[in-house]
N, C-alpha and C positions, 0 to 999 in steps of 0.2 A: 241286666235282665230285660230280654225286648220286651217282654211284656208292659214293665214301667215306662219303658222309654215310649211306645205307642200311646199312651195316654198323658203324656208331657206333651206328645203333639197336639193332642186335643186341647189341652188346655192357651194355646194361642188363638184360637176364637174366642173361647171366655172372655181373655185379657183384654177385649176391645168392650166389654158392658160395663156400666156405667156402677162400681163397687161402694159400698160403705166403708169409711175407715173407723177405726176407735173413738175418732173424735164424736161421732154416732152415738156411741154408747156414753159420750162423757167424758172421754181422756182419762178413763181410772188408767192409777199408776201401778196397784196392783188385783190380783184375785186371790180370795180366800173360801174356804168355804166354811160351814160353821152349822153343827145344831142350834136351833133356838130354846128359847123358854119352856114352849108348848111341845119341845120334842120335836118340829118339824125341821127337815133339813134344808139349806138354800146354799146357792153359790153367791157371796158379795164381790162387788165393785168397789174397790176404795181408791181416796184421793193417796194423795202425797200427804194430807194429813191426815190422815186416817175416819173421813171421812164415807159416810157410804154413797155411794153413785147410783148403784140399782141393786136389785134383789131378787135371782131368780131360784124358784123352788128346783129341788130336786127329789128324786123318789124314795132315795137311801142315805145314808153316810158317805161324803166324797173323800177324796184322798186328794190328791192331788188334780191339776188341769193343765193341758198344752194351747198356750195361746196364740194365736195364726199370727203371723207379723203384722199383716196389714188388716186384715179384717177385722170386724169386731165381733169375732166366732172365738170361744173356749171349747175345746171336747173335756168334759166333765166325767172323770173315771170312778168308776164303784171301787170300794175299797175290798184289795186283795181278800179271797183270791174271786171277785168277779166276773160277770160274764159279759156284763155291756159297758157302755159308753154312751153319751149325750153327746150330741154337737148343737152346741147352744149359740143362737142368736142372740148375743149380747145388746144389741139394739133395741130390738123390739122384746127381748125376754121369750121365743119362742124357741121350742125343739126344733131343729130342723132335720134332723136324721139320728138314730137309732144304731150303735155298732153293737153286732152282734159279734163272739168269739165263733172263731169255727168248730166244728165240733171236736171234743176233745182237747179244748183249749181254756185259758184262763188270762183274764187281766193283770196285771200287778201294779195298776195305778197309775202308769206314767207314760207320758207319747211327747214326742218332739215333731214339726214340719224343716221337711227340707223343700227343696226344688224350688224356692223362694215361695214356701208356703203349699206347692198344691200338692205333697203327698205328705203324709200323717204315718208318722214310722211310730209303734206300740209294743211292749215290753208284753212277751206273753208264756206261758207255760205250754208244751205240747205232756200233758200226764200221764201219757200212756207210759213213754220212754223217760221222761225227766228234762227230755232237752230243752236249751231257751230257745224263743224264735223271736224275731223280728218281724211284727205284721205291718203290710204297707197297705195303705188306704188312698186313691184318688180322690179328690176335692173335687175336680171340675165333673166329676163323675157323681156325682153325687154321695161321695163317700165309700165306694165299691172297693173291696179289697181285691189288689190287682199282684199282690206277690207276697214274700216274706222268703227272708233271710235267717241265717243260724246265728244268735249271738253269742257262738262259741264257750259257751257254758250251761250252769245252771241258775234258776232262776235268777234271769235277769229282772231287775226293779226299777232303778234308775233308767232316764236317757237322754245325755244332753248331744247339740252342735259345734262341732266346732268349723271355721272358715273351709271352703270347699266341702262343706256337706260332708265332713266326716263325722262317725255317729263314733260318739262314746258311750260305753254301756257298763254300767254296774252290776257284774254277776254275781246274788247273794251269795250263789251254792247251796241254796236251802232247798229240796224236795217237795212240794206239796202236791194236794189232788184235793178238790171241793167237797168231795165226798166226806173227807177228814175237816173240813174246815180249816183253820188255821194252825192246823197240828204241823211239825217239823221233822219227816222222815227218814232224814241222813243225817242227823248232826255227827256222827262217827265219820263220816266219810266229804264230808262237803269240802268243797273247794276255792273257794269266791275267787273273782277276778276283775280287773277292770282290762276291757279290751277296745281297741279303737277298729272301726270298721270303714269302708266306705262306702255309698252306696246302692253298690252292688253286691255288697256283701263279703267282697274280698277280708280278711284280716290282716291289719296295718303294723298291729303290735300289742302284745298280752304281757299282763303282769298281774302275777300272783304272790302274795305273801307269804311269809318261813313258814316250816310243817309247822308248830308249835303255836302259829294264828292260825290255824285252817280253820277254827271255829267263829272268827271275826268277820264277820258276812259283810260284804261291799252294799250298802245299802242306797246311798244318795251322795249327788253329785253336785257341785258347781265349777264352774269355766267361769274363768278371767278372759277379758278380748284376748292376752298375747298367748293362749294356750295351755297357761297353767290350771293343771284341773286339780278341785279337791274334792276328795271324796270319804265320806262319811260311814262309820262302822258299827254293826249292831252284834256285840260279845253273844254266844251261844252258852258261855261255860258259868263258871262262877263271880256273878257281880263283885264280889270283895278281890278278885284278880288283880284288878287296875291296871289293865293294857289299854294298850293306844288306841282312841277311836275318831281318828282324822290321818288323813292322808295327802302329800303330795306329790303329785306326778308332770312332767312332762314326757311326751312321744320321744323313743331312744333312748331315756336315763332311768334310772333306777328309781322306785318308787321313796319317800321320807314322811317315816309315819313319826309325829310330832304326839306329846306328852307335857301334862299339865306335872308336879309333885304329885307324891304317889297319895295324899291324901284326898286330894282333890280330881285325882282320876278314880279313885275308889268312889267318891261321892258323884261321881256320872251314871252309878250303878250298871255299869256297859249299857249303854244305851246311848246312841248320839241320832236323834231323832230330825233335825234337819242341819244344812251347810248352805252357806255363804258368801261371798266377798264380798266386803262393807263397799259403799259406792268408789271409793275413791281407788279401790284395786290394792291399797295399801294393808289390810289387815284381813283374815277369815278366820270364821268362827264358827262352832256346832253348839246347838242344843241340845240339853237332857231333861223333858217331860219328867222324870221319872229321880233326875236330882234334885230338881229345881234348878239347875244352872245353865249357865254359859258360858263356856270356855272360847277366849281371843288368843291367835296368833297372829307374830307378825309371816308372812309368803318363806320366810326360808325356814316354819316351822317352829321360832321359840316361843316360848311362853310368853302370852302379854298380861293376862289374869282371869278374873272370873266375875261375874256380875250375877248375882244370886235373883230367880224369880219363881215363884211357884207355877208348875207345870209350864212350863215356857218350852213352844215347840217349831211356830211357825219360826220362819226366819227369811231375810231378802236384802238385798242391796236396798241402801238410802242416801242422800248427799251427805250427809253427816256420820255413816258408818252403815249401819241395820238398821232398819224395821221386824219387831221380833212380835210375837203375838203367843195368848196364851188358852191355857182353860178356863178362863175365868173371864172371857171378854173384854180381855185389853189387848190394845195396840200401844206396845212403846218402842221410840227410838233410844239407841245404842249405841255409845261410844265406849269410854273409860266407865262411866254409867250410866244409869235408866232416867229418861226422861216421858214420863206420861203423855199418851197421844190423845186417846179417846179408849172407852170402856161401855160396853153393852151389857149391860145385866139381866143375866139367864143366857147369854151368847156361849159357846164352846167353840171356840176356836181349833178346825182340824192340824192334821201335820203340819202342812206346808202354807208360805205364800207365795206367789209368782209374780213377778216384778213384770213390769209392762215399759217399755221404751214408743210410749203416744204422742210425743214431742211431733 
């Protein structure tokens, strides 16, 4: 797209001013966001022990955040389906720019940076037509959306990197428009997929699951460094079903959707609200807010077990396996079991957390 690429040039003047890094804001190891007591909403900073670092407000409900590599800027997304975005100065706790969707568009929570940070790729709904897009956003631009790409489905949600800036995208297949709210249009006809793209949007490689999942929406994603991706499933049909709701993929082979017994995938009530790989690359795992659990795998897919926690949703790499986080204001880590980190009372812990590498 010349468009992007005329604005990557721009960005080599930037690179000679004198930048903040994370350590700016404190070296948090991750971001969460979280309602408080009073009902107000804030994006935190936490250590490696679950510790807080800083605390900036936010206007709404967050969902998820894409955190720049080097700077100590989060864009902070409204929860689906959305129309803006914050680009927060983790340092100083200040707004620094405002994204707006374009018109006839909508957020779905999630943005990833390629180009080593200065363009901001965004998960979005075009509602007219149903299509997903990929919106891009320059940084050295002050956040100007300078292109968007097709992410070759429907509602796309998810979006992570993998090495040479290819984007992998979690197409739910779910239908929505704001006008409906959070209502689900197509569940008869949805399609979900996970597709790799690269950053021109070319398509690298699609994978869709048997007609008989079409209702199993690609929801959320984690990457291993060597490429292995897992991605997470939200059931459309009947909770008491007990289908598979994880996934694993590498580019060229076949997707391996992985299963706990069938009693304990019935107790996930379809619902796998976030995904994983524990720090050491050795095990991944999903939560279910809505079971109370967490289900562990070992990478080739078997069953390692379950660690029971009420509404437990957040989830993230840790040296010791996860950091998992919940509705009730806990941080614990996660191996074989729960080990207590820190607890906020009146805190509500949203979806996700985002691991941070401020080494």
């Amino acid at each position: 797209m010349t468009t992007r690429r005329g604005f990557l040039a721009s960005a080599l003047a930037a690179a000679a001013i004198p930048r903040l890094s994370w350590a700016d804001a404190g070296a948090p190891a991750y971001l969460g966001a979280a309602r408080e007591a009073d009902g107000a909403f804030a994006l935190f900073g936490l250590s490696a022990t679950g510790d807080d670092l800083f605390r900036i407000p936010l206007p709404d409900r967050g969902h998820a955040a894409a955190a720049h590599p080097d700077a100590p800027e989060a864009v902070a997304f409204a929860r689906r389906p959305g129309t803006f975005a914050l680009v927060i100065d983790c340092a100083t706790g200040q707004v620094r720019h405002r994204l707006e969707a374009p018109e006839g568009r909508h957020f779905y929570g999630h943005g990833a940076f390629i180009d080593g940070g200065e363009t901001l790729c965004t998960t979005e709904n075009d509602f007219g037509t149903g299509d997903g897009r990929i919106g891009l956003w320059s940084r050295s631009a002050g956040y100007r959306r300078i292109g968007e790409i097709a992410s070759h489905g429907t509602g796309p949600h998810d979006i992570k990197v993998l090495p040479g800036d290819v984007l992998v995208v979690a197409n739910g297949g779910i239908r929505t428009h704001p006008d409906k709210g959070r209502e689900k249009l197509n569940l008869d006809t949805m399609r979900p997929s996970l597709v790799y793209l690269d950053a021109e949007g070319a398509l690298l490689d699609k994978v869709e699951l048997e007609r008989d999942l079409h209702k199993n929406s690609i929801r959320h994603l984690a990457v291993r460094p060597d490429g292995l991706v897992a991605f997470a499933t939200q059931w459309q049909g009947a909770p008491s079903d007990g289908v598979p709701l994880l996934g694993l993929h590498r580019r060229g082979a076949a997707a391996k959707l992985a299963e706990a017994d069938l009693a304990e995938q019935i107790a996930m009530q379809g619902y796998a609200g976030s995904v994983a790989f524990a720090g050491d690359g050795q095990s991944v795992a999903i939560t279910s807010p809505r079971g109370g659990r967490l289900h562990r795998f070992a990478p080739d897919g078997a069953f390692l077990g379950t660690v029971r926690r009420r509404d437990v949703c957040g989830l993230a790499p840790a040296p010791g396996g996860f950091l998992a986080s919940d509705g009730l204001g806990a941080l614990v880590e996660v191996s074989d079991r729960l080990s207590p980190l820190a607890s906020r009372a009146g805190r509500a812990w949203d979806n996700h957390l985002i691991r941070l590498d401020t080494a």
